[in-house]
C-alpha positions as CSV (number, residue, x, y, z in Angstrom):
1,X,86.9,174.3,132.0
2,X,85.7,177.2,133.8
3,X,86.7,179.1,137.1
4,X,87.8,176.4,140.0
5,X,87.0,173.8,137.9
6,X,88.4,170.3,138.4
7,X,88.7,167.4,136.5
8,X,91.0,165.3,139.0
9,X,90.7,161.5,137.5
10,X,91.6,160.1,134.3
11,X,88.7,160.8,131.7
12,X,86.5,163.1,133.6
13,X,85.0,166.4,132.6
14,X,84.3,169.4,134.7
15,X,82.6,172.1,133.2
16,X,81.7,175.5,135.3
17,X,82.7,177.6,138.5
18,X,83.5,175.3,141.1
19,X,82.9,171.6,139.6
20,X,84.6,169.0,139.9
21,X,84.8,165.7,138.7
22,X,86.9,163.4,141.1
23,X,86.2,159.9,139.6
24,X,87.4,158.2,136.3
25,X,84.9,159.1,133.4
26,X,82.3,161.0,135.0
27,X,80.9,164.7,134.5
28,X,80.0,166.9,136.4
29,X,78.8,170.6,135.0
30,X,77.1,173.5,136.2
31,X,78.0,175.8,139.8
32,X,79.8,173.9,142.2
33,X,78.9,170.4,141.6
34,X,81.2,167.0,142.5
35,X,80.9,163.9,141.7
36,X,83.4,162.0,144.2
37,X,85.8,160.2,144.2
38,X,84.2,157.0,145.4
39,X,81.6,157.5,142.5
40,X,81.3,154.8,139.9
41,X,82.4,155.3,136.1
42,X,79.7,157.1,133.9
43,X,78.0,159.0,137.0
44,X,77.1,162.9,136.6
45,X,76.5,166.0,138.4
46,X,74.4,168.8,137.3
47,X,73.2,172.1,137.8
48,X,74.0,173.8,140.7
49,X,74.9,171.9,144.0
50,X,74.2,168.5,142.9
51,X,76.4,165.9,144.5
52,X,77.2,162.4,143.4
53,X,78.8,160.4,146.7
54,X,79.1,156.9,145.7
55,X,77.8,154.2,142.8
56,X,77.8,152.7,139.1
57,X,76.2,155.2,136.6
58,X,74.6,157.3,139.3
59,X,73.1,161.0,138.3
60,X,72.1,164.4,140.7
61,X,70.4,167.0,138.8
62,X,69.2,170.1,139.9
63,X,69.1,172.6,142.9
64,X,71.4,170.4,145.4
65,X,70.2,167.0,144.6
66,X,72.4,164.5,145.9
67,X,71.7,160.9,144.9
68,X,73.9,157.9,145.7
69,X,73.3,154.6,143.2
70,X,72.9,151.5,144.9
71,X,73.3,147.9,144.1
72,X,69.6,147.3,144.1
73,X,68.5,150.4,142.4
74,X,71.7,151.3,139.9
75,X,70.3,154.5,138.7
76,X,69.8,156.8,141.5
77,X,68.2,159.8,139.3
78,X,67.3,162.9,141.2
79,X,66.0,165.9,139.7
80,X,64.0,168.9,140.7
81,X,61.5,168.3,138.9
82,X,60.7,165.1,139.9
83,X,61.3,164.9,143.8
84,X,61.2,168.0,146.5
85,X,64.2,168.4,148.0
86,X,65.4,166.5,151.2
């Protein structure tokens, strides 16, 4: 929903100019955010730039947060409020 917006896997929601949701049910909302295709099921991207690259249930939020879950640390949350960007 939304200019350029692409929802490209079964299940997954893209909401806003230029998102795009590439991996079975994730999200990704906001200005030109992706979560990929190699992302794990449940993972969301949010707000404007914010990249999810890989893992389970990982999360970017913010001003070009990327985050990328790992087997260790499942959850990789990334916000702009809680960590400077890289």
């Amino acid at each position: 929903m939304g200019r350029q917006a692409n929802a490209s896997a079964a299940n997954a929601i893209a909401i806003g100019l230029a998102s795009t949701a590439q991996a079975a049910s994730t999200i990704a909302f906001g200005d030109s955010n992706t979560v990929a295709a190699a992302a794990g099921t449940g993972s969301i991207a949010g707000g404007h730039n914010s990249q999810v690259k890989g893992g389970t249930g990982a999360v970017a939020l913010g001003e070009g947060r990327p985050s990328l879950a790992t087997a260790r640390w499942r959850s990789a949350i990334r916000t702009s409020a809680m960590a400077p960007a890289p």
